[in-house]
C-alpha positions in Angstrom: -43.3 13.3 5.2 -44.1 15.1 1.9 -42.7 14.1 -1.6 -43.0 17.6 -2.9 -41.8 21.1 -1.4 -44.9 23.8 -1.6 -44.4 26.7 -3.8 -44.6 28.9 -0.3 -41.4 27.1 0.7 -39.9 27.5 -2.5 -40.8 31.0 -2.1 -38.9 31.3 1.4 -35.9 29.2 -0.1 -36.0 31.9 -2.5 -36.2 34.6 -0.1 -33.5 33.7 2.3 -31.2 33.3 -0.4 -31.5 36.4 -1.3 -31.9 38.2 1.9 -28.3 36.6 2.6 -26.3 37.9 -0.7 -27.5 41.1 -0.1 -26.5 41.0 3.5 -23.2 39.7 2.9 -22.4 41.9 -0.4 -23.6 45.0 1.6 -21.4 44.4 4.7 -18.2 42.8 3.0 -16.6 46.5 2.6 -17.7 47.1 6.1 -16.0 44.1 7.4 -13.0 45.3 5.6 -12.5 47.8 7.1 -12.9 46.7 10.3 -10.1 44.4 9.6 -7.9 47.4 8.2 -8.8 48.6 11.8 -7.8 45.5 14.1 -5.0 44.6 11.6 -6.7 41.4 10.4 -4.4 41.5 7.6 -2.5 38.5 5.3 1.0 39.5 4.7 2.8 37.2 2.6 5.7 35.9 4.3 6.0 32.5 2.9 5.9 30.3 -0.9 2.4 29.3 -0.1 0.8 32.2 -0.3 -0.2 33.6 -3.3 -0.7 37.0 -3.1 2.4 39.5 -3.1 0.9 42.5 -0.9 -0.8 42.7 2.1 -4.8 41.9 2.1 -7.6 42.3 5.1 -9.2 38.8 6.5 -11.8 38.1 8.2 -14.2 38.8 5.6 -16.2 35.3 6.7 -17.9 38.2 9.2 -19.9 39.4 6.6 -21.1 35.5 5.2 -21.3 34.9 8.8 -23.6 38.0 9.0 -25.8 37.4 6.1 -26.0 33.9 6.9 -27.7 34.7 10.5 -29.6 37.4 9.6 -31.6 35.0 6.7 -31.8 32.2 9.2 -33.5 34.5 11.7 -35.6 36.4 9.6 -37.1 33.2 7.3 -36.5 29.8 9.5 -39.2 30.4 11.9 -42.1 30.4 9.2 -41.0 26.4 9.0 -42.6 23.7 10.9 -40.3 23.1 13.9 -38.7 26.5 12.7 -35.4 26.9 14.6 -35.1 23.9 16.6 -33.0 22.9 19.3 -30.7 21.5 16.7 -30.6 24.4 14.7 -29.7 26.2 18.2 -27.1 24.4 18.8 -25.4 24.7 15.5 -26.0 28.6 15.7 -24.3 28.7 19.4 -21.3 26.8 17.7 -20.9 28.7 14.8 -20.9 32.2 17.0 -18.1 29.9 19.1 -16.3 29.3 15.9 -16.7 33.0 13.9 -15.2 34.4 17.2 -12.3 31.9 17.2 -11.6 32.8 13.7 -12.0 36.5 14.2 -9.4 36.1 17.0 -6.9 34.0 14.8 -7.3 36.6 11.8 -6.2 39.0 14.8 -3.5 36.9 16.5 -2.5 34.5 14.5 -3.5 31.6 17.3 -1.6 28.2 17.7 -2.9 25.0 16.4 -3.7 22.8 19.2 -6.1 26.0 20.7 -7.9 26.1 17.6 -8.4 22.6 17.3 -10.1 22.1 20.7 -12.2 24.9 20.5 -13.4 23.1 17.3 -14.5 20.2 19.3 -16.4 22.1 22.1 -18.0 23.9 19.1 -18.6 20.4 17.4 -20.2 19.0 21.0 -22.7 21.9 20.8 -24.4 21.1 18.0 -24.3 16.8 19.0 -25.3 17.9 22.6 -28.3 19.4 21.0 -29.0 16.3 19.0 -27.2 17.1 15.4 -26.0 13.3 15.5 -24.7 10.3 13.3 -26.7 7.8 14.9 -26.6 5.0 12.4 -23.8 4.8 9.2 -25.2 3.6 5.8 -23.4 0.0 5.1 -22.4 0.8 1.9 -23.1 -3.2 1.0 -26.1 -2.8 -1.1 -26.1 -7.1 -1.0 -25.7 -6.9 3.0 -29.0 -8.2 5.1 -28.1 -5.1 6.8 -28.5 -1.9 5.5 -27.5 -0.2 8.8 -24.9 0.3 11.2 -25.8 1.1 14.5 -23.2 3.4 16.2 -24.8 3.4 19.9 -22.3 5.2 21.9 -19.7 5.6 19.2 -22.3 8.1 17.5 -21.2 11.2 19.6 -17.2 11.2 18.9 -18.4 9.6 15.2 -20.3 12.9 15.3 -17.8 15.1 16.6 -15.2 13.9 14.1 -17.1 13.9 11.4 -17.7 18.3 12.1 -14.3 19.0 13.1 -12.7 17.1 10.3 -15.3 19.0 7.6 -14.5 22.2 9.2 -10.8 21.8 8.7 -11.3 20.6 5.3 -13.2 23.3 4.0 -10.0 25.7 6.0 -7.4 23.8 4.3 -8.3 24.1 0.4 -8.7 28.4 1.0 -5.1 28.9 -1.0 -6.3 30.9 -4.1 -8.7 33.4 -4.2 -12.3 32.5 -4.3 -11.3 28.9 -4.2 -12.9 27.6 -0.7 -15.4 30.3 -0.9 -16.8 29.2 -4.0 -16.6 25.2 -3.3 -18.4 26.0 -0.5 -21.4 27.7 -2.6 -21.7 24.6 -4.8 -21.3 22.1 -2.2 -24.3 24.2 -0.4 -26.2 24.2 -3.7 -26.1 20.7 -4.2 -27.7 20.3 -0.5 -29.9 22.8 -1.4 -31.5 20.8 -4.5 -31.2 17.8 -3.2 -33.2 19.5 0.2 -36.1 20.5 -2.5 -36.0 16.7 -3.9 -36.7 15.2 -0.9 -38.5 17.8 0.9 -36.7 18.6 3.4 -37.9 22.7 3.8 -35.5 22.9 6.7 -32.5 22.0 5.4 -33.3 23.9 1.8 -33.3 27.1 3.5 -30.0 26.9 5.5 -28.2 26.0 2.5 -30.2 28.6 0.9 -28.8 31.3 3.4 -25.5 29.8 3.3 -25.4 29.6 -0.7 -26.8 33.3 -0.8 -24.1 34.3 2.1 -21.4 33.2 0.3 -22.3 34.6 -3.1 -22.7 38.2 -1.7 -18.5 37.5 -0.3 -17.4 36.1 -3.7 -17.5 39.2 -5.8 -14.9 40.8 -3.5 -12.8 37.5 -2.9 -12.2 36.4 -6.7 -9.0 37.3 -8.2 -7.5 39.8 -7.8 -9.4 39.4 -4.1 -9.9 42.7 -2.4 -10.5 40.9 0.9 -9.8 36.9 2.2 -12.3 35.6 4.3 -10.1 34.5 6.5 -10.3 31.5 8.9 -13.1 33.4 10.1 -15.1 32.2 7.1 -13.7 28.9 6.2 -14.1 27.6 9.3 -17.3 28.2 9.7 -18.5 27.3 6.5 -16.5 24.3 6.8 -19.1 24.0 10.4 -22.1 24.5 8.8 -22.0 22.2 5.7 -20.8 19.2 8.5 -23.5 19.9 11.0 -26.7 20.3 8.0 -25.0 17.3 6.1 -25.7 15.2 9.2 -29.7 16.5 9.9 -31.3 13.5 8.7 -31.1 14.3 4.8 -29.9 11.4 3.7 -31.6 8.5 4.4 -33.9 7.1 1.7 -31.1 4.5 0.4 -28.5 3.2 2.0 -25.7 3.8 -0.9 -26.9 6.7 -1.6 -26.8 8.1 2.2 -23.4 6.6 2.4 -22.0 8.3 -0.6 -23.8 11.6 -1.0 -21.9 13.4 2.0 -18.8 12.6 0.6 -19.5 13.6 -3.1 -21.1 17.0 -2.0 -17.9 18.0 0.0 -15.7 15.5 -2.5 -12.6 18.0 -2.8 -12.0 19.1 0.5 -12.4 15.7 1.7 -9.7 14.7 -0.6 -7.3 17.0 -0.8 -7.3 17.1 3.1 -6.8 13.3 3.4 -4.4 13.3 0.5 -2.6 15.9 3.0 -1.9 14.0 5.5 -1.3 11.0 4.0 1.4 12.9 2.3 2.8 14.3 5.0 2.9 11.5 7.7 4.6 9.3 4.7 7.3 11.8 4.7 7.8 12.0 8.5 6.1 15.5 9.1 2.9 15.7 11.3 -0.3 16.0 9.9 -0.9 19.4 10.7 2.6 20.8 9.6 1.9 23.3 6.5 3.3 22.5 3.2 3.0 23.8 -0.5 1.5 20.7 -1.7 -2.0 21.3 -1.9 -3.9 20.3 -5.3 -4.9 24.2 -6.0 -0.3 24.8 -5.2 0.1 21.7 -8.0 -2.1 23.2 -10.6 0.0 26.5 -10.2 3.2 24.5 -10.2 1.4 23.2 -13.8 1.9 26.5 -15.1 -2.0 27.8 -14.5 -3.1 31.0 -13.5 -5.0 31.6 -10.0 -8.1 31.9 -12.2 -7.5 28.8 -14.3 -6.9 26.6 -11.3 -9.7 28.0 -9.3 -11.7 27.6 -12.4 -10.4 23.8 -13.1 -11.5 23.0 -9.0 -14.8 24.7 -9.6 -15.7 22.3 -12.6 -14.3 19.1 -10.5 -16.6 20.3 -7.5 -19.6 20.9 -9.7 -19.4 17.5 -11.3 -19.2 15.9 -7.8 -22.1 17.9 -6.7 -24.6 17.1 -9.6 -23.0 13.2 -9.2 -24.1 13.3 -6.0 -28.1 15.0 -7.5 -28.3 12.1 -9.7 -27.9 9.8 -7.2 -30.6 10.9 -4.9 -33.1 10.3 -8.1 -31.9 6.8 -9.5 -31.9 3.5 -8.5 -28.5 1.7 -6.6 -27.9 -0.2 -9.2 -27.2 2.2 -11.7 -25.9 4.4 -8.5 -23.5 2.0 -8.3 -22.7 1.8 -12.0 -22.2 5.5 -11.4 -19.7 5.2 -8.7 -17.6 2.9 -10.6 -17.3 5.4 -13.1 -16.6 7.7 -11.0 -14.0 6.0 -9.4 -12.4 4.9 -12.5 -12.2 8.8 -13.4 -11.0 9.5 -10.2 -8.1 6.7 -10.6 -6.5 8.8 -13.8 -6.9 11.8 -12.1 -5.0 11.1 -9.1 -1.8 11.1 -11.5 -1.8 14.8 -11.2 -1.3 13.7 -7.3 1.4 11.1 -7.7 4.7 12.0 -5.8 7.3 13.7 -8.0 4.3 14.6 -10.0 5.3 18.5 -9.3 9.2 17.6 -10.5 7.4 16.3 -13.6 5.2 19.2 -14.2 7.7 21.9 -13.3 10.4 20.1 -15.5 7.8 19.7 -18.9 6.7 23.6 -18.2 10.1 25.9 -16.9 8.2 28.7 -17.2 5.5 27.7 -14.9 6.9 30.2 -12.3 7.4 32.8 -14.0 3.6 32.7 -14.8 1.6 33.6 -12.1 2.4 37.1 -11.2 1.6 36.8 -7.6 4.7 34.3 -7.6 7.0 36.3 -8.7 8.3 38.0 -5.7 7.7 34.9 -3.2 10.7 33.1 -5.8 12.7 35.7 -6.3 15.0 34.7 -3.2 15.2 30.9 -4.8 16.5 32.3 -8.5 18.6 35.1 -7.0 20.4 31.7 -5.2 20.3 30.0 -8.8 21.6 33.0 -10.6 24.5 32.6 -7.8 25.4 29.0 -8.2 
């Protein structure tokens, strides 16, 4: 296997990347109005959301489209090019773009959704996209792997669906999961070029470059969501390539990069259900509790918040860089920081850590204009009492 990517494969890295953002900024308007046409359109009708007039979804056509277009056009000129894996993660993502199209449309139930997931998820391990063996994070163990034998399939499975949902569950603010999702795919995308792995560079590279062409229409104020169309399959993507075989030089490092790269999703969705099964409530019930909904309750603006998760993303990406280029012991050093950091900052996740914020800043509502309207039927009740 090579230690160094040629400066021809740089050059396609390059080139897909920017094949995609053009793709994807060129059809974004087209997409929307397509779902002005279909009536893929949000309308706030509950606290959670954080707009205050109507907006097309389904924009994650157009990442969806630039993403394809630069994996077609640039993959092949790879050794192996597009494999049967990389089939089988294309077939699901066209399984899981038309779900989300149809759920942008309909409005579909849960329980649908979530089995489609899986068949989309057994595509791409049918095909071979598998966890076959887990890292034993044990750096002092005689055995630095865990065979998973038959369990690598479901392990497999789970691992997609759960990514995909992740990535679906932190899209609350504008250009929140849209962005994470461009720095967890730059972070795979270096990490690709530092240990050759040309394959996997130029995915991510179409998939970074997808996803920067949306952004401009999907920051604040957004012009168009990219619905579950988009977040679910980037959430799909980033859990199939995180699984192709890229990390596997050290076993700590294997372990941990996976979760660093995709470190807020990850968290926030277990921090969801956590939450929610200790108060009684299925996992999947939808609440206004999300870390992006706590820093509004904080008193920040869409922009700030979005802006704070971008830093907290970024630093878990480059964590997870430097930890593909240093030795475990100071990776571990690393991860105790980390996790020391990661200790303080849970405070902001505490229960009756929104009472606290909303009683130390009163005005916290009243800042974020989008809110406005989605409280006024709460402080007409106040005004009342």
């Amino acid at each position: 296997m090579p230690t160094t990517m040629s400066i021809e494969t740089i050059g396609l890295t390059a080139g897909a990347l920017a094949t995609a953002f053009l793709v994807a900024l060129i059809s974004t308007p087209i997409v929307k109005t397509l779902a002005q046409k279909w009536g893929a359109v949000d309308v706030p009708k509950d606290a959670r959301r954080m707009h205050n007039h109507p907006i097309p979804r389904m924009g994650g056509l157009a990442i969806f489209l630039g993403f394809l277009l630069s994996v077609i056009l640039f993959l092949p000129f790879l050794p192996n090019g597009i494999s049967r894996q990389v089939q089988g993660m294309l077939l699901g993502a066209v399984v899981i773009v038309v779900l989300g199209i149809l759920d942008d449309i309909f409005a579909l139930p849960a329980l649908p959704k979530l089995l489609v997931q899986i068949v989309a998820a057994g595509l791409a391990a049918y095909t071979g996209n598998v966890i076959k063996v887990l890292s034993n994070p044990n750096i002092f163990s005689s055995d630095p792997y865990w065979e998973l034998g038959w369990l690598s399939i479901p392990a497999t499975m789970l691992w997609i669906v759960a990514i995909t949902n992740a990535v679906n569950l932190i899209d609350g603010l504008d250009g929140l999961a849209c962005g994470v999702s461009t720095i967890s795919s730059m972070t795979m995308l270096v990490i690709a070029l530092v240990v050759a792995e040309p394959n996997v560079a130029v995915l991510m590279a179409c998939l970074a470059g997808a996803c920067i062409g949306f952004l401009p229409y999907n920051l604040n104020p957004a012009k168009i969501f990219m619905g579950d169309t988009g977040s679910t399959f980037l959430g799909y993507i980033l859990g199939v390539v995180s699984i192709q075989g890229l990390f596997k030089y050290s076993a700590i490092i294997s372990f941990v990069v996976p979760f660093l790269m995709l470190g807020l999703p990850i968290f926030d969705t277990c921090f969801a259900f956590i939450r929610r099964i200790a108060h009684g409530q299925s996992p999947m019930h939808a609440d206004r509790s999300h870390v992006h909904h706590r820093l509004i309750d904080m008193g920040l603006s869409q922009k700030q918040a979005v802006a704070v998760l971008y830093v907290i993303s970024a630093i878990l990406g480059l964590c997870a860089v430097v930890l593909t280029t240093i030795g475990e012991l100071k990776a571990m050093l690393l991860l105790f920081a980390l996790c020391v950091t990661g200790g303080v900052s849970a405070r902001l996740f505490l229960p009756g850590g929104e009472r606290r914020d909303r009683e130390d800043h009163p005005q916290a509502q009243n800042q974020n204009p989008a809110g406005e309207e989605q409280n006024s039927d709460r402080q007409e009740k106040e005004e009342q009492l």
